[in-house]
C-alpha positions in Angstrom: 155.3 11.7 27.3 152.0 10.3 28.6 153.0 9.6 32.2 153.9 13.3 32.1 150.3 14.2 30.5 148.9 12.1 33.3 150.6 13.4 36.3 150.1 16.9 34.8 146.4 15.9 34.6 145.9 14.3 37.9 147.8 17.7 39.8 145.8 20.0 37.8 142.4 18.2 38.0 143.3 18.2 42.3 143.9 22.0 42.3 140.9 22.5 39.8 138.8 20.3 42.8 140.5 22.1 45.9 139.6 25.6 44.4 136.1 24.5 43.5 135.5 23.6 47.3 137.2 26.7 48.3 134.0 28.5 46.0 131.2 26.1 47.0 133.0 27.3 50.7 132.9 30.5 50.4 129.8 31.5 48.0 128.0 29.0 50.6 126.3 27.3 48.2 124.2 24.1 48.7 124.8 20.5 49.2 122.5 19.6 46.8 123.6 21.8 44.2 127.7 20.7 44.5 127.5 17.4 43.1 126.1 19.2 39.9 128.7 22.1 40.1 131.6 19.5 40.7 130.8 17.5 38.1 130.3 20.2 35.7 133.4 21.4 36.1 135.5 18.2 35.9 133.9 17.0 32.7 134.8 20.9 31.0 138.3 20.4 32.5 138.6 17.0 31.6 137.8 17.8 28.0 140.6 20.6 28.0 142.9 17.4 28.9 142.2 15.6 26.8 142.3 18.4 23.9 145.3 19.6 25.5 146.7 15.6 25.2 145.6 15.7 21.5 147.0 18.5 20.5 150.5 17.3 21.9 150.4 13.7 20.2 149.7 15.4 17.0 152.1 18.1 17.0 155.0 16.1 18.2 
């Protein structure tokens, strides 16, 4: 069950990344300013993971 959480993770957490270039791409925004945005987003997605992750082990 956690090798499946983790792939699951790693995919999602690539496509979460990919779309967030496409944004930074296409709204034009800054260099400076996309370390912040990246990082903002992959610490609110990483806590949805690891909810998500949680919420699994404890209903199963």
């Amino acid at each position: 069950m956690i090798a499946i959480v983790v792939l699951f993770s790693v995919f999602y957490l690539f496509q979460i990344n990919r779309m967030t270039y496409a944004l930074c791409a296409q709204k034009e925004i800054p260099e400076e300013k996309q370390p912040k945005i990246y990082r903002t987003i992959n610490v609110l997605i990483t806590i949805l993971l690891i909810s998500f992750y949680l919420e699994i082990l404890f209903t199963v």
